[in-house]
C-alpha positions as CSV (number, residue, x, y, z in Angstrom):
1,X,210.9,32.8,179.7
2,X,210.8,36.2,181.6
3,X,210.0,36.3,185.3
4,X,207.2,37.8,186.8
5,X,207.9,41.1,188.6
6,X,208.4,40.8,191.9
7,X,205.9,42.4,194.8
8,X,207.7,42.7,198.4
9,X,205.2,43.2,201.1
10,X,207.8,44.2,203.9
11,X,206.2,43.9,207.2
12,X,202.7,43.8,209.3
13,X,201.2,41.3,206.9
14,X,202.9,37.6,206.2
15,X,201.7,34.7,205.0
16,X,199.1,34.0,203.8
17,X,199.1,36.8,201.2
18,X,195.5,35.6,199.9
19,X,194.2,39.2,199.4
20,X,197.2,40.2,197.4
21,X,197.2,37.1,195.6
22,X,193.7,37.8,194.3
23,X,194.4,40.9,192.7
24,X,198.0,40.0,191.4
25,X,198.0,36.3,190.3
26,X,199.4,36.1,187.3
27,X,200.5,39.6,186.7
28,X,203.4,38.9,189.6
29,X,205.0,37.2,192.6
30,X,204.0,38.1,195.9
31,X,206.5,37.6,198.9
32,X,206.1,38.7,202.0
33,X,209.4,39.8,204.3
34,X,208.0,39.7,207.8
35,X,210.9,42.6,208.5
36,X,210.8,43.8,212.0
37,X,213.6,46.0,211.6
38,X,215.1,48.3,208.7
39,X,218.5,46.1,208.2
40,X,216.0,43.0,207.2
41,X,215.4,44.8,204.1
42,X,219.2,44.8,202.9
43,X,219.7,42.8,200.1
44,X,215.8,41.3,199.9
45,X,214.4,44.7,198.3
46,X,216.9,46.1,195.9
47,X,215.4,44.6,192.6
48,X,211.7,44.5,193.3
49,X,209.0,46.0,190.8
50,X,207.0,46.7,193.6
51,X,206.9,47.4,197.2
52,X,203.9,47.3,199.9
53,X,205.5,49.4,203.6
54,X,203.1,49.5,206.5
55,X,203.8,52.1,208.8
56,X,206.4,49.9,211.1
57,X,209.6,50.3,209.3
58,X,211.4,53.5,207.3
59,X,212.2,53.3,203.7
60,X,214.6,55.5,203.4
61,X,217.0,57.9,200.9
62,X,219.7,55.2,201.0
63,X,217.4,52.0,200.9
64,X,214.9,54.2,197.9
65,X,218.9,55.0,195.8
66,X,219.3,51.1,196.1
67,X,216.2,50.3,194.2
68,X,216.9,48.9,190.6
69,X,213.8,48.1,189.0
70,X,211.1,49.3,191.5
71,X,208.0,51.2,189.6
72,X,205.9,51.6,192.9
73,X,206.2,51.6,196.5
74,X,202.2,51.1,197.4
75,X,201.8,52.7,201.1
76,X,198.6,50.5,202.5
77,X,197.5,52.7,204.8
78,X,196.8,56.9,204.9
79,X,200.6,58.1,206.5
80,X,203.5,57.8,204.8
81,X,205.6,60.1,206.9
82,X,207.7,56.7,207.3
83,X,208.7,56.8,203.6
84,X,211.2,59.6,202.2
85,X,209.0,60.6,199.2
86,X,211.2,63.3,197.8
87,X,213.8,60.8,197.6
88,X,211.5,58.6,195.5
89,X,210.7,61.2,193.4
90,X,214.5,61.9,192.6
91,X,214.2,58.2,191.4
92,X,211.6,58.8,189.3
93,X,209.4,56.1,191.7
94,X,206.1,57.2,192.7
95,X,204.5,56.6,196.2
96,X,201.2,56.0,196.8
97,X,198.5,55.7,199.6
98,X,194.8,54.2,200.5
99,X,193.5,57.4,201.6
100,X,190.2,56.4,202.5
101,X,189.8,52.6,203.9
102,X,189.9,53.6,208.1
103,X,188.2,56.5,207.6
104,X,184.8,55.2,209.7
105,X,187.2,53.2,212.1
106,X,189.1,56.2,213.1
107,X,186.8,58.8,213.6
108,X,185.1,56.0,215.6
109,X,188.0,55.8,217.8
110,X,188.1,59.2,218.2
111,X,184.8,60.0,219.2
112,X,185.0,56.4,221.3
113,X,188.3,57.4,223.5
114,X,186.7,61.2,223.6
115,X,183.2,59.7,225.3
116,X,184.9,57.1,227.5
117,X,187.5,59.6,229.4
118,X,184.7,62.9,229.5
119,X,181.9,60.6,230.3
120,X,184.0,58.8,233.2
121,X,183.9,55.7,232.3
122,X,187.7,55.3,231.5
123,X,188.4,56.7,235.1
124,X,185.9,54.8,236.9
125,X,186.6,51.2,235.4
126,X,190.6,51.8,236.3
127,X,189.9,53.1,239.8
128,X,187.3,50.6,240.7
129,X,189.4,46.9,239.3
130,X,191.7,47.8,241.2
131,X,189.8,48.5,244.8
132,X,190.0,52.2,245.0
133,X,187.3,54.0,245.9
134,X,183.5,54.0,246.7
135,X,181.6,52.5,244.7
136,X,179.5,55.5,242.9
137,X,179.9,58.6,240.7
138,X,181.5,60.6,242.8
139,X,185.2,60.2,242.8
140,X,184.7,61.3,238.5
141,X,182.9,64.3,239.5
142,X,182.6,66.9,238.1
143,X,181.2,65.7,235.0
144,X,179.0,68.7,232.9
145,X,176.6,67.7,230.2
146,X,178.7,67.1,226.7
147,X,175.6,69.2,224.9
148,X,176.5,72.2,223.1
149,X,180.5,71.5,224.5
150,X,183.1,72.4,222.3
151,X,184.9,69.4,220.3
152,X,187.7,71.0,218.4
153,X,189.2,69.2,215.2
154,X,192.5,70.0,214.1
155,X,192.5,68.7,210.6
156,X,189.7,68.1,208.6
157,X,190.2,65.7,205.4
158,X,188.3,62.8,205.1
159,X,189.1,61.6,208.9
160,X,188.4,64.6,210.6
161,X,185.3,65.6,208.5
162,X,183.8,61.8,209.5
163,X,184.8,62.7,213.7
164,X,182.7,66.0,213.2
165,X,179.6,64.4,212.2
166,X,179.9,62.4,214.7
167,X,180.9,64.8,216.8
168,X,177.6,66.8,215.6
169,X,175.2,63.9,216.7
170,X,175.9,64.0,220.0
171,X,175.4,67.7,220.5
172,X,179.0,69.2,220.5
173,X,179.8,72.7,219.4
174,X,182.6,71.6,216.5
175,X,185.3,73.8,215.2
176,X,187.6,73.0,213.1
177,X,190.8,74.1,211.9
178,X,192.7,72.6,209.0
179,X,194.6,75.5,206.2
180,X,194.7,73.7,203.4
181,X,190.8,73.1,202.9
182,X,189.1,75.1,200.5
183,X,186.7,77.7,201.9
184,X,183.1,76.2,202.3
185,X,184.0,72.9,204.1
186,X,182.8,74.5,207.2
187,X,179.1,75.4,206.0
188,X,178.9,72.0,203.7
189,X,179.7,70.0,207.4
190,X,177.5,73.0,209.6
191,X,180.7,73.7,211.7
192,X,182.8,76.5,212.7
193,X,186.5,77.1,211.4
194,X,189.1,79.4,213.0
195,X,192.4,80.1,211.1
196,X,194.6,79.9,214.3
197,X,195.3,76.5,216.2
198,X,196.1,78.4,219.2
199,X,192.3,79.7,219.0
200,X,190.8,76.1,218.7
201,X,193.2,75.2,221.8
202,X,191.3,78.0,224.0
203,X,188.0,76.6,223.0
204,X,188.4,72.9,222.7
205,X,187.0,71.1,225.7
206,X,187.8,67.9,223.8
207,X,190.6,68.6,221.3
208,X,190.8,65.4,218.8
209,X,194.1,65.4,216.3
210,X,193.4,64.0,213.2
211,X,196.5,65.7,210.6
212,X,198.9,64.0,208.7
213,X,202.9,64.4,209.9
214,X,204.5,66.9,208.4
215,X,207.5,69.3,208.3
216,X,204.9,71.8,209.6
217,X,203.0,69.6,212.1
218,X,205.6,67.2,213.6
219,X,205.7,68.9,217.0
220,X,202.3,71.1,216.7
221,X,201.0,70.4,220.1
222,X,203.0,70.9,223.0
223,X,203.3,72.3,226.6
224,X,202.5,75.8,225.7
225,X,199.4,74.9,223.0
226,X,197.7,72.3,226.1
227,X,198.4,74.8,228.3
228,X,195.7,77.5,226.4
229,X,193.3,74.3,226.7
230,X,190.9,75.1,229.1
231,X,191.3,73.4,232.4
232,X,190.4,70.1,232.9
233,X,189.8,69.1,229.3
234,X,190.6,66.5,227.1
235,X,192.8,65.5,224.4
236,X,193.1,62.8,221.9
237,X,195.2,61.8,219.1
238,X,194.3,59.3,216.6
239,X,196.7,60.5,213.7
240,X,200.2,60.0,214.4
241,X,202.5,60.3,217.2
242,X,205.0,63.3,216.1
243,X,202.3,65.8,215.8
244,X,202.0,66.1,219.9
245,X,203.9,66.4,222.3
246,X,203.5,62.7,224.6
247,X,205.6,63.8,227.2
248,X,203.3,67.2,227.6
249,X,200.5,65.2,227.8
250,X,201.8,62.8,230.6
251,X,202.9,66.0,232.9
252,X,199.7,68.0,232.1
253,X,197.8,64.7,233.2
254,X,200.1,65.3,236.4
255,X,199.4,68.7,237.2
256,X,195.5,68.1,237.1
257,X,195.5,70.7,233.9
258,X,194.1,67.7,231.4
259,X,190.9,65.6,233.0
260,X,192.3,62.7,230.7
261,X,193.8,61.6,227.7
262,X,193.4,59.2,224.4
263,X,197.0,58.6,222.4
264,X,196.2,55.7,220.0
265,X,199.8,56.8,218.5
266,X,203.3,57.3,220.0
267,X,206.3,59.2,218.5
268,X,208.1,55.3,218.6
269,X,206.0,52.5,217.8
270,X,206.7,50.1,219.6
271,X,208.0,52.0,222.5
272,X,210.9,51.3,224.5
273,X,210.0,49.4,227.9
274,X,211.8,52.4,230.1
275,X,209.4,55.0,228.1
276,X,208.2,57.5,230.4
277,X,204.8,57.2,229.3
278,X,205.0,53.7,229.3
279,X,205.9,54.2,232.6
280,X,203.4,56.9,234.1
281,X,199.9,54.9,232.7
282,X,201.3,51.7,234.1
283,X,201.8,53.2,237.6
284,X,199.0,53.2,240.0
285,X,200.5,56.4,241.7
286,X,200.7,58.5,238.7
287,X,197.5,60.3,237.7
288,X,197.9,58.9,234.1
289,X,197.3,55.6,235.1
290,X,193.2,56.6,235.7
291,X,193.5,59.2,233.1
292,X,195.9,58.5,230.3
293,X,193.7,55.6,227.5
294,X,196.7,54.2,225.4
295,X,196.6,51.8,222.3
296,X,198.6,50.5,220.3
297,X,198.1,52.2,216.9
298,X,194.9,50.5,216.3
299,X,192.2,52.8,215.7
300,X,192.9,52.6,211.8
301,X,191.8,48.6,211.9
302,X,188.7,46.0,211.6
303,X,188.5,43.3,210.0
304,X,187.0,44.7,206.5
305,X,189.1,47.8,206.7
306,X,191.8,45.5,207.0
307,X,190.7,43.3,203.3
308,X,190.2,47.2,201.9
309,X,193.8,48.4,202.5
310,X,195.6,45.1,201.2
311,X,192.9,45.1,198.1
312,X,193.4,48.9,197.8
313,X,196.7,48.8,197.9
314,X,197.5,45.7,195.3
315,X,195.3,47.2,192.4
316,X,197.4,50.5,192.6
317,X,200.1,48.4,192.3
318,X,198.7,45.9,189.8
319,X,197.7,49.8,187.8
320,X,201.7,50.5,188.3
321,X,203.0,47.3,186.3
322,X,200.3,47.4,183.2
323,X,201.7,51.2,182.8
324,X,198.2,52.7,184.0
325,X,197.2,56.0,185.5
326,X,197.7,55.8,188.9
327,X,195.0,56.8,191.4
328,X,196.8,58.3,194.7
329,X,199.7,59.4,193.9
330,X,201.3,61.1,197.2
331,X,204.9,62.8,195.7
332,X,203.8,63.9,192.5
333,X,205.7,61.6,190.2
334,X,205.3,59.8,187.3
335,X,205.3,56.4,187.0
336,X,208.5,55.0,185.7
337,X,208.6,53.4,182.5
């Protein structure tokens, strides 16, 4: 009697696997890793069918050239900057992603973190827990009307489309700017696009990330693109850590040139306890404690986004063993037969 392939959810999600389960039952085994580290993976992965990564770990060239049987690596999430994809395409494996389940929740978090710092609110409740100041308005002043501000979006796919429309109802002035979308967007979303990010920069009085990490955009905002943002504005990143510049952020907090700051996503998740932004938003002396509004990577999640990516992701996978077309296919491969 032949086993039944072999699905290895690697980290974030553990027992029980009751939404894969639902989906996969019968077709395969489920068995979750609970990695929390890279090495955990050696000798566990090597001759799945399938593989589910979350964004935690790296599955990398050496680990992909050690897969024997694997037809899939299912990404359940949007990123996949933590999976060498040209690697697996080498291997004939292909890698794909849920594209669309934390659409809502991020663009929510967005336009959530972007209200809370410009609004006060973020400043004001951290000042006044802790005893400092009177207790009024005036310590956040100014504060101008958000009507007819600008809100730029760098990146504009399904994310950054939903934060303009948000953006929209509450009276911003939206630009975008985002390459790779077909001419039109713009008009279809009643926004305005510039070609340069440097332009949106100058404009943006909330700036609000929302690209994947590439080649081209790990790095994209830095010292010298906050420091064409206008003065006291504000900047937020919901997409992922590489594409700006944390350490900018921090010392532009210092210097009084950024009003505040939202970073749901760091360039090392978890970070190191010694981190030096770690370290700036938990002291009371540094400006980025009042200013700075840090999570940990969890604008993508609620609870039925959270059912959507794990469903999502097991029928793409469940599509990968019965030899059907795939749906999101991220590194242009075929599936291997």
């Amino acid at each position: 009697m032949s086993r039944l392939p072999r699905v290895i959810v690697t980290d974030y999600i553990t027992e029980p696997l009751t939404v894969e389960r639902a989906v996969l039952d019968g077709f395969a085994e489920v068995i979750a890793l609970d990695a929390r580290h890279e090495s955990d993976l050696d000798g566990r992965i090597e001759d799945a069918d399938a593989i589910m990564i979350y964004h935690y770990l790296k599955l990398d060239r050496e680990r992909i050239g050690r897969l024997n049987n694997c037809r899939i690596v299912a990404r359940p999430g949007v990123g996949y900057d933590n999976i060498d994809i040209a690697a697996a395409r080498e291997r004939g494996i292909p890698v794909c992603n849920v594209p669309d389940y934390g659409t809502e929740e991020v663009a929510d978090s967005a336009l959530g973190m972007a209200l809370a710092l410009s609004r006060g609110m973020h400043f004001l409740n951290s000042r006044l827990r802790r005893g400092v100041g009177e207790w009024n308005v005036e310590q956040a002043m100014p504060i101008p009307r958000l009507r007819g501000r600008t809100f730029g979006i760098i990146g504009c796919g399904r994310i950054g489309s939903a934060a303009a429309l948000r953006a929209k109802a509450f009276g911003f002035d939206v630009v975008i700017y985002d390459p790779y979308i077909p001419d039109g967007v713009e008009k279809a979303l009643g926004v305005r696009r510039t070609d340069r990010v440097g332009s949106l920069m100058e404009q943006g009085y909330i700036v609000s990330v929302h690209c994947p990490l590439t080649p081209e955009t790990r790095g994209m905002i830095g010292a010298a693109e906050i420091a064409r943002m206008p003065g006291g504005s504000f900047l937020v990143n919901t997409a992922r850590g590489g594409v700006v510049d944390t350490a900018a952020v921090v010392d532009a907090l210092a210097s009084g040139h950024l009003a505040g700051a939202g970073i749901d996503v760091l360039e090392q998740e978890p970070p190191m306890a010694d981190s030096p932004v770690l370290q700036a938003w938990r002291d009371p002396a540094h400006p980025a404690h009042d200013r700075l509004l840090l999570n940990p990577h969890s604008a993508f999640y609620c609870d039925e986004g959270s059912d959507e990516f794990r469903t999502k992701a097991s029928r793409e996978v469940l599509r990968a063993l019965r030899g059907e077309t795939l749906r999101n296919v991220v590194n242009g491969t075929e599936m291997r037969v």
